[in-house]
Structures are given as C-alpha cells and as structure tokens.
Backbone as numpy.savetxt, mean C-alpha at the origin, in Angstrom:
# Nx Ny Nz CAx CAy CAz Cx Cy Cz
-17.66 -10.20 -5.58 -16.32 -10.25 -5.03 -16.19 -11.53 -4.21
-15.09 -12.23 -4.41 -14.58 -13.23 -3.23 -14.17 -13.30 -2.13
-14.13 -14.28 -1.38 -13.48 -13.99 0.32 -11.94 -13.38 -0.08
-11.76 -13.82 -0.93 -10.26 -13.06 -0.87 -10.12 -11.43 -1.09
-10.73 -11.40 -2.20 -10.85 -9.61 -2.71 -11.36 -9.21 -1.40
-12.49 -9.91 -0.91 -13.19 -9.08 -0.05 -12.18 -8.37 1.28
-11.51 -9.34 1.94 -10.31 -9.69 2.77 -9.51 -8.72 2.15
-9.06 -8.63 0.76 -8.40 -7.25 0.52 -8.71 -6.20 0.49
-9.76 -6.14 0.23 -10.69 -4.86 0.50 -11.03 -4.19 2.21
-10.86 -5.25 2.30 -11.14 -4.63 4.10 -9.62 -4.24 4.89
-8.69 -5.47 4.22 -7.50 -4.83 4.57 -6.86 -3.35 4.08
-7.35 -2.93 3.03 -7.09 -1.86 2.08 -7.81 -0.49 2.77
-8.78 -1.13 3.01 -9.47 0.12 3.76 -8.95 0.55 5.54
-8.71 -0.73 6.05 -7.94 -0.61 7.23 -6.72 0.46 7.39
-6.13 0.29 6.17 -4.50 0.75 6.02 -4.76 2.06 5.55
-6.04 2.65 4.93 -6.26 4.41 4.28 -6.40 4.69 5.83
-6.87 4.30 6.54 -7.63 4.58 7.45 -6.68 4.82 8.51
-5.61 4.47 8.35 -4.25 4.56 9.67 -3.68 5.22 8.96
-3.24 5.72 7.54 -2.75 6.89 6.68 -3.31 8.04 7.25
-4.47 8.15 6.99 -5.36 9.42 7.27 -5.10 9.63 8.75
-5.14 8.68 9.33 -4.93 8.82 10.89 -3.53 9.10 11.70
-2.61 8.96 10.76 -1.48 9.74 10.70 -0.75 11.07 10.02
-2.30 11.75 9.58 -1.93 13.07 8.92 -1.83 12.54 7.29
-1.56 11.94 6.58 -1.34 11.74 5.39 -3.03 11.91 4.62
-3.13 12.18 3.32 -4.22 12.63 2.68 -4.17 11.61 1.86
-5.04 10.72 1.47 -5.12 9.74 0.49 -5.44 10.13 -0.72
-4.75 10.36 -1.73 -5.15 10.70 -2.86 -5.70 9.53 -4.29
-5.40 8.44 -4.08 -6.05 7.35 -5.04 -5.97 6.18 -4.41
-6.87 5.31 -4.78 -6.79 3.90 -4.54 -6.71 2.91 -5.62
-6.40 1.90 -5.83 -6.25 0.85 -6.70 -5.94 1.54 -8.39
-5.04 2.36 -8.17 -4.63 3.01 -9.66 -3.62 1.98 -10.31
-4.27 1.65 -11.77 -3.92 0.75 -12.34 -3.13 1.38 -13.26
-1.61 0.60 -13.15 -0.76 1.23 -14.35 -0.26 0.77 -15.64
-1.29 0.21 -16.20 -1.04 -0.83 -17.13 -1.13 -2.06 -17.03
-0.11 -3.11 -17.63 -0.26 -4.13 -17.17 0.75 -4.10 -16.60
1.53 -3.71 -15.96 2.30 -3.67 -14.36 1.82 -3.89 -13.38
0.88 -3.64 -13.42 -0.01 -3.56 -12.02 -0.56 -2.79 -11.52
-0.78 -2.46 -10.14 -1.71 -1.76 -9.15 -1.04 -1.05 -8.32
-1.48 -0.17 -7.75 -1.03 0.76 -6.82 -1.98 0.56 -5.52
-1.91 -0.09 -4.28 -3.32 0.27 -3.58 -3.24 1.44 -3.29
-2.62 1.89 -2.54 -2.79 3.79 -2.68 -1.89 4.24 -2.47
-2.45 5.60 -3.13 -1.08 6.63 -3.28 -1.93 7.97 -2.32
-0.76 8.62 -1.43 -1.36 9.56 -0.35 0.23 10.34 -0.36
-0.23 11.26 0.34 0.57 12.50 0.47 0.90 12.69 1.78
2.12 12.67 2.04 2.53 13.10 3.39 4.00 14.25 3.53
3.23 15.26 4.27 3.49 16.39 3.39 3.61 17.13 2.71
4.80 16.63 2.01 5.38 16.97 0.29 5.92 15.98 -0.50
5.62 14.80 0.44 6.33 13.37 0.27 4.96 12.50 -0.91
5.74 12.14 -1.68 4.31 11.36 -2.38 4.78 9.74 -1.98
3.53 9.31 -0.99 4.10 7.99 -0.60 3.22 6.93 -1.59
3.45 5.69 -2.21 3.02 4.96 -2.76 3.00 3.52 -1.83
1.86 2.94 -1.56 1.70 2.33 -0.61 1.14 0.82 -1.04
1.71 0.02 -0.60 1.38 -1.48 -0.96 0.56 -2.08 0.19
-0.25 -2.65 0.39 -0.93 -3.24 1.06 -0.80 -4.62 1.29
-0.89 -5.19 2.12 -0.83 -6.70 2.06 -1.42 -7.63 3.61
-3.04 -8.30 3.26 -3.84 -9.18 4.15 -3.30 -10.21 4.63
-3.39 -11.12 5.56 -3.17 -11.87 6.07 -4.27 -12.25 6.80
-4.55 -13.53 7.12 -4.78 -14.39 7.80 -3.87 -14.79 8.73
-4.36 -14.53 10.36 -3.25 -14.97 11.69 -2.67 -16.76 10.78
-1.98 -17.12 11.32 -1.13 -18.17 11.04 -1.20 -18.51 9.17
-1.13 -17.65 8.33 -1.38 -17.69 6.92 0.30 -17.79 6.91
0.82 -18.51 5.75 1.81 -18.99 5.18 3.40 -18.07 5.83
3.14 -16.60 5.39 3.87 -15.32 5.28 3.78 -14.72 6.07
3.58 -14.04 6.88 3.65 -12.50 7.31 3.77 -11.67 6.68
2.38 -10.67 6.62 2.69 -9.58 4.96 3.74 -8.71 4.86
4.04 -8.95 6.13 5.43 -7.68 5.26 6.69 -8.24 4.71
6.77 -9.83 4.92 7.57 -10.55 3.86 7.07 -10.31 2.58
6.14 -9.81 1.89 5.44 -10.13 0.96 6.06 -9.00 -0.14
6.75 -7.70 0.05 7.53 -7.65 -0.99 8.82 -7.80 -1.27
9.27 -8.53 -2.45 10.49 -9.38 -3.01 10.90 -7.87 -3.25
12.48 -8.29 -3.84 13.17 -7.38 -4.17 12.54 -7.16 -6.06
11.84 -8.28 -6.50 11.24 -7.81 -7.81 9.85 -7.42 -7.66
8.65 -7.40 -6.16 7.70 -6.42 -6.43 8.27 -4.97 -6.11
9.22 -5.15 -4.92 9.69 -3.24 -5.07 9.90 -2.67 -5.99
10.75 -3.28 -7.29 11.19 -2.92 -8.31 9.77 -2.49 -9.03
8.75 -3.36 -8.93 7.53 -2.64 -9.70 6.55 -1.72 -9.36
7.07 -1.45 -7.78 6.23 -0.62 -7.07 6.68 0.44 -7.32
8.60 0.88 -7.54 8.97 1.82 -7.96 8.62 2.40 -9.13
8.45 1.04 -10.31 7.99 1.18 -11.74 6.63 1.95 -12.13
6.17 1.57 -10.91 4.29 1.68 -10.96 4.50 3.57 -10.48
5.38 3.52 -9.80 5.38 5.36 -8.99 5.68 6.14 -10.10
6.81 5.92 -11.03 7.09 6.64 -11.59 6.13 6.97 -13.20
5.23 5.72 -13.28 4.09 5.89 -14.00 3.11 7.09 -13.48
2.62 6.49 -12.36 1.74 7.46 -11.67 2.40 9.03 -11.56
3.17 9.54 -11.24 4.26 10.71 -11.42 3.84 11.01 -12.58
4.42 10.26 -13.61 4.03 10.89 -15.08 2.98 10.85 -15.35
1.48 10.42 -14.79 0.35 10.67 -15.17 -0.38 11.90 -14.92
0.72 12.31 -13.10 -0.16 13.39 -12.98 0.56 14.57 -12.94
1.65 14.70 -13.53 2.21 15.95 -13.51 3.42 16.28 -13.22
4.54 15.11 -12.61 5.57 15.65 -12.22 5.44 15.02 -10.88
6.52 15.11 -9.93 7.19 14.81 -9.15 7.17 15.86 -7.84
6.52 15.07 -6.88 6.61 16.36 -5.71 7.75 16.87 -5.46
7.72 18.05 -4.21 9.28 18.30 -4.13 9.82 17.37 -3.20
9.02 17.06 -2.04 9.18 16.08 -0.91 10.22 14.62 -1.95
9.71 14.49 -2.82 10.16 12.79 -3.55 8.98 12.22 -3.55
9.45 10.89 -3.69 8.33 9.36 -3.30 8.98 8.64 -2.47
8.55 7.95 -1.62 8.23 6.82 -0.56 7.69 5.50 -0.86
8.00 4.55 -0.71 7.28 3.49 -1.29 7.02 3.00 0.39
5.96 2.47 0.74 5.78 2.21 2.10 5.15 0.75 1.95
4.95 0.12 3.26 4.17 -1.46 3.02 3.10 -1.31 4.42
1.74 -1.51 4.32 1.24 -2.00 5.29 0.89 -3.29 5.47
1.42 -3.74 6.75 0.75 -5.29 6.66 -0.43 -5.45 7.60
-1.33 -5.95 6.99 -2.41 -6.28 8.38 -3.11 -7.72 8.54
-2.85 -8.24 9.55 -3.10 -9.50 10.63 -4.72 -9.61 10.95
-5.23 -10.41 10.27 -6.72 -10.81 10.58 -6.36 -11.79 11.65
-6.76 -11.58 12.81 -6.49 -12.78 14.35 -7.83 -13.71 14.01
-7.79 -14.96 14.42 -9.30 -15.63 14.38 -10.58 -14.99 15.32
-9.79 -14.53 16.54 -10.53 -13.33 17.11 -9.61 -12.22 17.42
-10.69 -10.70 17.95 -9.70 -9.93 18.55 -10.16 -8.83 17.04
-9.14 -8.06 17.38 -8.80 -7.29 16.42 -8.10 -7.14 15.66
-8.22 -6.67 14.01 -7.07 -6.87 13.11 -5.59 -5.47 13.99
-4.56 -6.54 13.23 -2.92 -5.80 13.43 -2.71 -5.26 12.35
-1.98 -3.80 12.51 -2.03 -2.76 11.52 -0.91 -2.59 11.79
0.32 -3.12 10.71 1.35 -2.29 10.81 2.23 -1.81 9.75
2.69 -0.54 9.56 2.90 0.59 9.03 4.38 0.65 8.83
5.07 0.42 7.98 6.68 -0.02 7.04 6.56 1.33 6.66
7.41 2.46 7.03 7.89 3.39 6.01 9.41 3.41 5.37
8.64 3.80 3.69 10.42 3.50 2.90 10.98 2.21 2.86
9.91 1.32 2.86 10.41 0.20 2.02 11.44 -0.53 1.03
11.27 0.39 -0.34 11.58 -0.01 -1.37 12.26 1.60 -1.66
C-alpha cells in the first residue's frame, strides 16, 4: 500500500470508529459496486441505512474534504446505495442517508473528525 491508500486507510478507520461511537453499527467497508465505484462504509443507524463517504486530508492540502463531494460524486454515491440495497435485500424502513466524513491530518496534534449528516 502507498502513503496515500495508507492515509486512506487510517482516515477510513478513524471515521468507523466515530460511527460506532455514535451508536451506529458498521455493516461493510469498501463495498465495491461495479465499476461505479466504492462505498467506504455502509452502517446502520437505527433503521436508517446510512452510506458513508470518507474523505483524508492533509492540514493545508488543496480542499477541505468536505468540499470533496461534487454534485456528480453524490449522484454516484446515491447510484452506489441503491446497488448495495439491491444486493442485499431491499430497502430499510428508516430509508438511506448518504453522509460525508471529513478528516484533517494536522502536521501535529491530533487528527479532525468531522461528521456531515445527509449530504447527498
């Protein structure tokens, strides 16, 4: 893996980790829906099926991740939910959620975790 994957990977795990820590149950990670793309995870809150985008940063990196979805990745994040839905059965009663976490690697200090619900 590269500094980058790796950096996503740690950000990815950061963000299950404040899910879970807000009551939500993580039910998959990096579910691939073809060639659409990725899901970083999909978790349950409540009855709510939230589908969750992730997005790393580096302190002073180009963006701020929660600029980071366009009005055409929502569109595929929605695309990607309703795949996943039909893979596993149907549609909670709660709905879906599309949510964004962004998290802030500082050069020191501690990473920033923050938590977008209903995004897209």
């Amino acid at each position: 893996m590269n500094a980058r994957g790796a950096m996503g990977k740690y950000g990815e795990d950061l963000a299950a980790r404040r899910l879970a820590d807000a009551g939500m149950t993580v039910l998959e990670r990096n579910w691939r829906g073809g060639r659409t793309g990725e899901i970083d995870i999909v978790a349950r809150d409540g009855d709510v099926l939230v589908v969750c985008e992730v997005k790393t940063r580096r302190s002073g990196a180009y963006e701020h991740p929660m600029a980071a979805v366009t009005p055409d990745k929502a569109q595929r994040l929605r695309d990607l939910a309703e795949r996943w839905i039909h893979a596993h059965g149907g549609a909670p009663p709660g709905g879906v959620r599309i949510d964004l976490i962004g998290v802030v690697l500082p050069d020191r200090g501690a990473p920033v975790v923050e938590h977008a619900r209903g995004v897209a």
